[in-house]
Each structure stands twice: as structure tokens, then as C-alpha cells.
C-alpha positions in Angstrom: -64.3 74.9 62.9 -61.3 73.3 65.2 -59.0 76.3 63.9 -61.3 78.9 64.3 -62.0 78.1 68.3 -58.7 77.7 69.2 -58.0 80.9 67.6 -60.3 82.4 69.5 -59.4 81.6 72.8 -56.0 82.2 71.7 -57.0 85.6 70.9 -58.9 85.6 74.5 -55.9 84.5 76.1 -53.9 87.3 74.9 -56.5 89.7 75.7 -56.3 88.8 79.2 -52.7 89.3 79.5 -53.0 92.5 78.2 -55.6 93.7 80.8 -53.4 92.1 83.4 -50.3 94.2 82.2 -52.4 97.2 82.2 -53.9 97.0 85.8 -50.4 95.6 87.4 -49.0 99.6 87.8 -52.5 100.2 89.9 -51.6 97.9 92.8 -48.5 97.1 94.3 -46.5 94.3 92.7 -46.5 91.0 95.1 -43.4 88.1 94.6 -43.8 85.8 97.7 -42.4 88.2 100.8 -41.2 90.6 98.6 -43.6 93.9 97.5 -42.6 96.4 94.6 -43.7 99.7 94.7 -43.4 101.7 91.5 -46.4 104.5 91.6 -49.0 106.1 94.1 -51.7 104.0 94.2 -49.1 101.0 95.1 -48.4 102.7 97.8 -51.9 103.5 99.0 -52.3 99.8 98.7 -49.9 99.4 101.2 -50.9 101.7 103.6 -54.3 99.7 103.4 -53.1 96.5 104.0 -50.9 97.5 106.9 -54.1 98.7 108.5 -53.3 95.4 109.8 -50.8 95.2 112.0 -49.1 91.7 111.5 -49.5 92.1 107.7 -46.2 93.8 106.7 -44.1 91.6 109.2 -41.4 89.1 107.4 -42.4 91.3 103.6 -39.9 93.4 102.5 -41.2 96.6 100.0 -38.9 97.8 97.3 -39.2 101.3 96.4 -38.4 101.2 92.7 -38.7 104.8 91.7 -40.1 108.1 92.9 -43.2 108.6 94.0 -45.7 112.0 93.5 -48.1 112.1 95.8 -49.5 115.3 94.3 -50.4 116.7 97.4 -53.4 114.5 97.8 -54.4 113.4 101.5 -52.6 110.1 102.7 -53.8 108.4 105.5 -50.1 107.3 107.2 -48.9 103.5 106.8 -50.9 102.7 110.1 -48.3 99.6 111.2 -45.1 98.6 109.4 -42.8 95.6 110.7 -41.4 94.6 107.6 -38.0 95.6 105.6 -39.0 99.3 103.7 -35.8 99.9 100.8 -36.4 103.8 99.7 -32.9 102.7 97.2 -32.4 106.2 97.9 -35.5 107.3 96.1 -38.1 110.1 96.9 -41.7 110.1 98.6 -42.7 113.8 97.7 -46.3 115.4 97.3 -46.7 113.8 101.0 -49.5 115.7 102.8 -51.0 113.9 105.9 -53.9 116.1 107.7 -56.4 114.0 109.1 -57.4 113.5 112.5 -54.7 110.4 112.8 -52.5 109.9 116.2 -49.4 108.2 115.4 -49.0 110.6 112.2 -46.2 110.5 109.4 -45.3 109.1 106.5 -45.8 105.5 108.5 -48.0 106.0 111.7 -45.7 103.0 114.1 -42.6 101.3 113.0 -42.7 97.8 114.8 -39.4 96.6 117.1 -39.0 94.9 113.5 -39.3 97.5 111.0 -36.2 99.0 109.2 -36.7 102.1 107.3 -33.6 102.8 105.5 -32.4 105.3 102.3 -35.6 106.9 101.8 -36.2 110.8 101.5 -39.7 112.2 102.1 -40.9 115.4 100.9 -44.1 117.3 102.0 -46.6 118.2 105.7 -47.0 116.1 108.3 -49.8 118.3 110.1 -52.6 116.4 111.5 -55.5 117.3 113.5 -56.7 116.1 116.6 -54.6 115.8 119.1 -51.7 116.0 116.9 -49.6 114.2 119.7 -46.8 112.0 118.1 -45.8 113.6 114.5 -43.1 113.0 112.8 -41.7 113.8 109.4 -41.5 109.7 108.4 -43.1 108.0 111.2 -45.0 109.0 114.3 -43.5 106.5 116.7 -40.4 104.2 116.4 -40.0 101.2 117.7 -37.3 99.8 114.9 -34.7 100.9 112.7 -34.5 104.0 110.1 -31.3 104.8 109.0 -30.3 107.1 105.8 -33.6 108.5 105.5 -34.4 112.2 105.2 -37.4 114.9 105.1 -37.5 117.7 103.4 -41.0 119.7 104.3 -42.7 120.9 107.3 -43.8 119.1 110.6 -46.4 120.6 112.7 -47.9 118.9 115.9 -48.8 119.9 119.4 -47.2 117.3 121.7 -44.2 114.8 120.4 -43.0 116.4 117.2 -40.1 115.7 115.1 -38.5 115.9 112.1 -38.1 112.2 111.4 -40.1 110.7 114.6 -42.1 111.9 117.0 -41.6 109.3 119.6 -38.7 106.9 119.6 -38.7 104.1 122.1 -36.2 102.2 124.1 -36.1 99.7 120.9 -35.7 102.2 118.3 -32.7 103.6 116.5 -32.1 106.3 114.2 -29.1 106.7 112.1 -27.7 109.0 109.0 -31.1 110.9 109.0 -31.3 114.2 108.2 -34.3 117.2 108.2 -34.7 120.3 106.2 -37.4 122.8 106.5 -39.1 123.2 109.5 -40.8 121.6 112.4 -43.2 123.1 114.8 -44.6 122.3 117.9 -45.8 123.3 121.8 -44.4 120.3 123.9 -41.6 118.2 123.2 -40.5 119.1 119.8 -36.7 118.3 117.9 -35.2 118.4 114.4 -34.8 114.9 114.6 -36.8 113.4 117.5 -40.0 114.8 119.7 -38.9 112.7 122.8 -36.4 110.2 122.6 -35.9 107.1 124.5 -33.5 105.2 122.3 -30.4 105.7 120.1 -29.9 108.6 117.7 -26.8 108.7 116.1 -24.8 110.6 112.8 -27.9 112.6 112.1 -28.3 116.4 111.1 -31.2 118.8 111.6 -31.2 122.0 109.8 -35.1 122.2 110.3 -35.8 125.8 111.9 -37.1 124.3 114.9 -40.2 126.4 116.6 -41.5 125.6 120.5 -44.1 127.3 121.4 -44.6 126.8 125.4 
């Protein structure tokens, strides 16, 4: 009778494991400060939790592969301060539409936030007000360097191909655009307005103004 209980919860054991090795892909991976992301519903994870503001600051998030969004609608990364490595991998399938204001990839990059060798591909075209689009994020406080979009950007006011605002705090560096960005007021390949640095990027977005 011994033997045959602790087989069972032996068996139990191991069928517990296995549910948790299934359902770990589904959210994003956690070790302490450090966050892996390895599909798409990671990531909408954490564009959830960074609904909060403070929540990403002091994490850093590992982009392990590429991620297909499929073209499904993405609510933007509302707040990031933490460390984002892209490893040089893609975001594609991006396609952000709502009624959102910052809109991009991620909506505000804290003074904090470092964005860096990540390449997103898809639309950044919100509704609304559409006032502060970018290509990765909406507005920049921080530091994105090496990234790239590849797609279309389409706002009224404070468009850009990799921001749509960047503040006295923020830098951009090694960023490039391809495809197109479109706007009425204030719109550049790289940057919408600019208050910071930009340096060693490339546009070769066809850039429309419409005034």
C-alpha cells in the first residue's frame, strides 16, 4: 500500500512538471530582474505589466528570438524604464491602431530605458489624436541605439520613424527607417520633433508632410 502511494504522487509530481513546461512559452519567463521573451503572448504579458509605470524599472527583458505578431492589434508597451536586448532579433506582424497617445511599439521610454539592437516591422497608425507616433516608441526619454523599423508610420502631429517625440534626456543612435512615414505637423524619418541627441542614423523612409 506504502509503494503504491508514493508512486502515485510520484506520478502527480511529474504530471505537474509537465503542465508547468507546457504553460511556461505562454507568459514571459521571470529570473529575478531579468525577463525572457521567446513568443507573442510573452510579450503581450509585458506590455500588461508595464501598464504600470515603475514595473519595468531595474528588469532587464531579453529578446531570445523573433517574434510574429501576425498582424493582430497590440496595445503599445504603455511605460518601459528597464534594459530591452532585441540581440538583433525582429518584432514583425506589429500593427498598433487604437485610439492610444504615446503610440509605437513602446508608448514612453523612461530617462532610464535603453532600447538597443532591435528591428520592428509593421503600422504604427493610431486613432485619436494620433499626436506622438513613432515607429518603436511614441516618446523618448532614454536610450535606443541600433534599432530599426521597417513598415509604415502614420500620425497627425509628432510622427517619426523611430520616435515621435524625443526629449532633452533622450538619445538616439545607429537607428535606421525603411518604408514610409506620414504625417501633417512635425514629421521626420527618424524623429517627429526632437529635443535631444540623434546621431549615426539613416532614414530612407519616403517621408510625406501634409501641411
Amino acid at each position: 500500500m506504502k509503494n503504491k502511494i508514493v508512486s502515485r504522487a510520484m506520478s502527480l509530481a511529474l504530471v505537474c512538471m509537465l503542465l508547468v513546461q507546457l504553460a511556461a512559452p505562454v507568459a514571459a519567463a521571470e529570473e529575478g530582474d531579468t525577463v525572457y521573451l521567446n513568443n507573442a503572448n510573452a510579450l503581450r504579458t509585458l506590455a500588461d505589466k508595464c501598464a504600470y509605470d515603475a514595473w519595468s524599472e531595474g528588469k532587464t527583458v531579453v529578446l531570445q528570438c523573433d517574434i510574429a505578431l501576425g498582424g493582430m492589434d497590440f496595445l503599445p508597451i504603455a511605460s518601459f524604464g528597464g534594459v530591452f536586448e532585441g540581440n538583433g532579433h525582429t518584432i514583425s506582424g506589429l500593427n498598433v491602431d487604437a485610439n492610444v497617445s504615446p503610440a509605437g511599439l513602446f508608448g514612453t521610454v523612461a530617462e532610464s530605458g535603453v532600447i538597443r539592437d532591435l528591428t520592428v516591422e509593421g503600422s504604427v497608425s493610431p486613432g485619436g489624436s494620433a499626436d506622438i507616433v513613432g515607429g518603436v516608441a511614441g516618446r523618448n526619454f532614454g536610450t535606443l541605439t541600433g534599432c530599426a523599423l521597417v513598415g509604415t508610420v502614420n500620425g497627425e502631429r509628432r510622427t517619426g520613424g523611430i520616435v515621435g517625440v524625443n526629449e532633452a534626456s533622450g538619445a538616439i543612435r545607429r537607428c535606421t527607417v525603411t518604408g514610409g512615414v506620414f504625417g501633417k505637423n512635425m514629421t521626420g524619418g527618424i524623429a517627429g520633433e526632437n529635443h535631444g541627441a540623434v546621431s549615426l542614423c539613416v532614414s530612407r523612409a519616403y517621408v510625406n508632410t501634409n501641411t
